[in-house]
N, C-alpha and C positions, 0 to 999 in steps of 0.2 A: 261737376259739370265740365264738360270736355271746354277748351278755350276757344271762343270767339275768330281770332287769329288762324286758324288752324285752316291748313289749303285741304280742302274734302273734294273729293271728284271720284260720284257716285255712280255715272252712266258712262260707257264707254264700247267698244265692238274689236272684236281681233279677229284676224283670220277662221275663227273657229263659226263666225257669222258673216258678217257683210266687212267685216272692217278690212284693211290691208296687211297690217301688221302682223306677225306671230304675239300669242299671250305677252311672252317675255318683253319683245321689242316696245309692246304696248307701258307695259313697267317701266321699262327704259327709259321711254319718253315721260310719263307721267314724274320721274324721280327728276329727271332733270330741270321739268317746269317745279320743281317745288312742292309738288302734290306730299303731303301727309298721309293722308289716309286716304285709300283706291278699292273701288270693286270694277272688277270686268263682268257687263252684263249683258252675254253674248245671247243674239235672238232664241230665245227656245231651245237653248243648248247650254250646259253647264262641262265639258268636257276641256276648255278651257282653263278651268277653275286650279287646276293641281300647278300648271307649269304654270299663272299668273300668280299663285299664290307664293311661291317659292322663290319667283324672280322678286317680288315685292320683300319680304321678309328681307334678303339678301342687301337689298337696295336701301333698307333699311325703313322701309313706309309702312305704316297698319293697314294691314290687308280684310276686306268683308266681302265674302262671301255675295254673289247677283247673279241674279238672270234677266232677261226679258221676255214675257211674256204674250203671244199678241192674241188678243180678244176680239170678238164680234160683239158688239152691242149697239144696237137699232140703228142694222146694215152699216154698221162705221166699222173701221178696224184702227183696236184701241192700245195702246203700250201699258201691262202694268208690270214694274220693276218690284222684282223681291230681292229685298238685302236681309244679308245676317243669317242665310239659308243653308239647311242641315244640307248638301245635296248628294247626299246618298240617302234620304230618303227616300223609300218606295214611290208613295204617292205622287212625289214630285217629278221623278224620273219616267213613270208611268202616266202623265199628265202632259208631260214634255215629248214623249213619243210620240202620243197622240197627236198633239200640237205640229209636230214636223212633217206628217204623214199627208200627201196630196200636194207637196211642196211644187217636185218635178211634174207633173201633170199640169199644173197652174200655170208653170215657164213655157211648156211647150204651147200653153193658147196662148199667152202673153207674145210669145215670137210671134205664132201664125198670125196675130192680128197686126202686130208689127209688117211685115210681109205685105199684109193687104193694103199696109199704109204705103207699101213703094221702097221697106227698109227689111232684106232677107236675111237671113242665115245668124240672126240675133241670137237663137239660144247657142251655138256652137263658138258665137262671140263672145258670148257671157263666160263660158264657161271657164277660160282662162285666167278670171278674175277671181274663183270658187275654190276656195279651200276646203269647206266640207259639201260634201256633192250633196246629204242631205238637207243643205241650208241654203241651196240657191235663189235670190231674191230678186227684189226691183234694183237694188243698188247695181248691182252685179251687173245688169242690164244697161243701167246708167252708164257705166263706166266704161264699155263696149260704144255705146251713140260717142262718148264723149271723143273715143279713143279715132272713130271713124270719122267726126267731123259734123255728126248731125248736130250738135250743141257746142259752144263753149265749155260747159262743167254742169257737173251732175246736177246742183240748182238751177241751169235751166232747162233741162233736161225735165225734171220734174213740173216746170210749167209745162211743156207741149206734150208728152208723153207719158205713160204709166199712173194715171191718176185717173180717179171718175171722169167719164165723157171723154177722156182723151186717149188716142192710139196707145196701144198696149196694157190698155188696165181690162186687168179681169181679176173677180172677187174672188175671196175664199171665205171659208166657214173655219175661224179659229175656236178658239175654247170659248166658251163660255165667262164671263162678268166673275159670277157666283164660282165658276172651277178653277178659275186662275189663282184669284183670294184665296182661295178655300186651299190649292196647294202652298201656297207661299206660309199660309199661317200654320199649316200641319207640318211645314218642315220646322216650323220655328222662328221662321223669317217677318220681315214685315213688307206691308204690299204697300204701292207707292204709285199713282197717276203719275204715265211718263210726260211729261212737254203739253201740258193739258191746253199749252195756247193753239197748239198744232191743228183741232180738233175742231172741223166744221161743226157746228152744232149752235141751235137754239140757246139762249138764257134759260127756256123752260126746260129742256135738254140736257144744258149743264146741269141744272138744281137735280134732276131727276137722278141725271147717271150719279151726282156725288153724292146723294142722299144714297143711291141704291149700294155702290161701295163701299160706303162709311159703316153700313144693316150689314154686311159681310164681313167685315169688320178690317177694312182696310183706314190705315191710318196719317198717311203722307201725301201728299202730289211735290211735284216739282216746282220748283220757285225760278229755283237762278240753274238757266239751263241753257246750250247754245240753240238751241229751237226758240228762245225767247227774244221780244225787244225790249228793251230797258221797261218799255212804259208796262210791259207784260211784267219782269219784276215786281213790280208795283200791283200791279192787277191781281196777282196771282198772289202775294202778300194778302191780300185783303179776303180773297177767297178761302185761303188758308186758316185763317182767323175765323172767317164768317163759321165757315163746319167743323173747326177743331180739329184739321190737321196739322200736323208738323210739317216742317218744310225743309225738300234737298236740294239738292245740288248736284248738277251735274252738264258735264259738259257735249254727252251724247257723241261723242269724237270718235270717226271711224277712219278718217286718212290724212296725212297732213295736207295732202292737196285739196282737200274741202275748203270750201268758204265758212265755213261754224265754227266757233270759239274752240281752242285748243286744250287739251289736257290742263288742269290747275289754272285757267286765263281769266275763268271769269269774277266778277264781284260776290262780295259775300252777299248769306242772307242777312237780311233784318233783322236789327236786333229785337222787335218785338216776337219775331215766329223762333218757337223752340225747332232744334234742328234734330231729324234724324235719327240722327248720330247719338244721343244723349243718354247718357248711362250707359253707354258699351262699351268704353275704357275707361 
């Protein structure tokens, strides 16, 4: 059983999605905060995966394999993270197209309704912050308001803008619950509830979505993650327990100018929740 001690930092973004960083530089930084063991789990894209894996080994850290996935499930849009993922497999790479496809069409209503808020020419703003043209998102967006002065930083950006009911949100139709699971396990991988504190939703809501993940046969959510507050550690400890999954870790870290806990920063899990990690070195 891997040691207790051991700095894990399981969620992360690079250039290749919404983060700022190149894969490597993202290693870079992860090595220096002390991080051990790193996946890059870049939105719906795994192309990432070759230059992170290479700068990690170098750096000397155990490298696994992530992605992230983003789901629909009753009208929410849901994070689930595959770690330990074959990703050259078919299915996953053909699940992950899918997933990416309506991306640009989304952005161009997100601007236009920006626009009608009295704030123009957002998507040609975003763009600048887009390192894969097919992965342009809300971040990207953010980071444009922030850059022009409509916000301080991308957190409060995300209070006035780009969210249900507020200027600039418009939904999309991700994969499916049942197709996200379904590729992460057919590559080999394990599927994992991202930042599940993140996530408007009912008590009956939660029981339901984790019951219906768990029949799918996903086996982790996130514990100690920077979308958490301490007392969510706790919370999310107990939830873990409650449905017998294991618990990660991750710090969900896309820029260093974010407000969210940095590569390798946060506290461990609990020593009651089995992590992860266990049994794969």
């Amino acid at each position: 059983m891997p040691s207790p001690l051991l700095n894990v930092d399981l969620h992360c973004h690079s250039t290749i999605s919404d983060g700022v960083l190149a894969p490597a530089d993202v290693a870079a930084r992860a090595a220096a905060n002390g991080v051990d063991v790193w996946a890059l789990t870049d939105h719906d894209e795994i192309r990432g995966i070759a230059q992170a894996r290479a700068a990690a080994l170098d750096l000397g850290m155990r490298y696994v394999t992530g992605v992230e996935i983003s789901v629909t499930w009753a009208a929410r849009t849901i994070h689930i993270v595959g770690l330990n993922i074959d990703e050259t497999n078919d299915d996953l790479l053909a699940g992950l197209a899918m997933t990416r496809s309506g991306r640009q069409r989304r952005a161009e209503d997100m601007a236009a309704d920006l626009a009608k808020a009295g704030i123009p020419n957002v998507y040609q703003g975003a763009l600048k912050y887009v390192g894969n043209p097919d992965l342009i998102s809300r971040s990207h967006f953010a980071r444009y308001l922030v850059e022009i002065g409509v916000c301080e930083n991308v957190s409060a950006v995300f209070k006035k803008f780009l969210t249900e009911g507020k200027p600039g949100f418009v939904p999309h139709r991700w994969a499916t619950l049942a197709e996200a699971v379904g590729w992460i396990r057919r590559s080999g991988g394990v599927a994992v509830v991202a930042h599940p504190g993140r996530y408007d939703l009912s008590p009956i809501a939660f029981d339901a979505f984790f019951r219906e993940f768990k029949a799918y046969g996903g086996s982790a959510i996130e514990v100690v993650t920077g979308s958490h507050t301490v007392d969510q550690y706790l919370e999310y400890t107990k939830v873990a327990n409650q449905y017998g999954f294991m618990g990660s870790r991750g710090s969900d870290f896309h820029s260093p100018d974010d407000t969210s806990a940095d590569l390798g920063r946060l506290p461990s899990l609990a020593k009651e929740l089995k992590p992860v990690w266990d049994g794969w070195f």
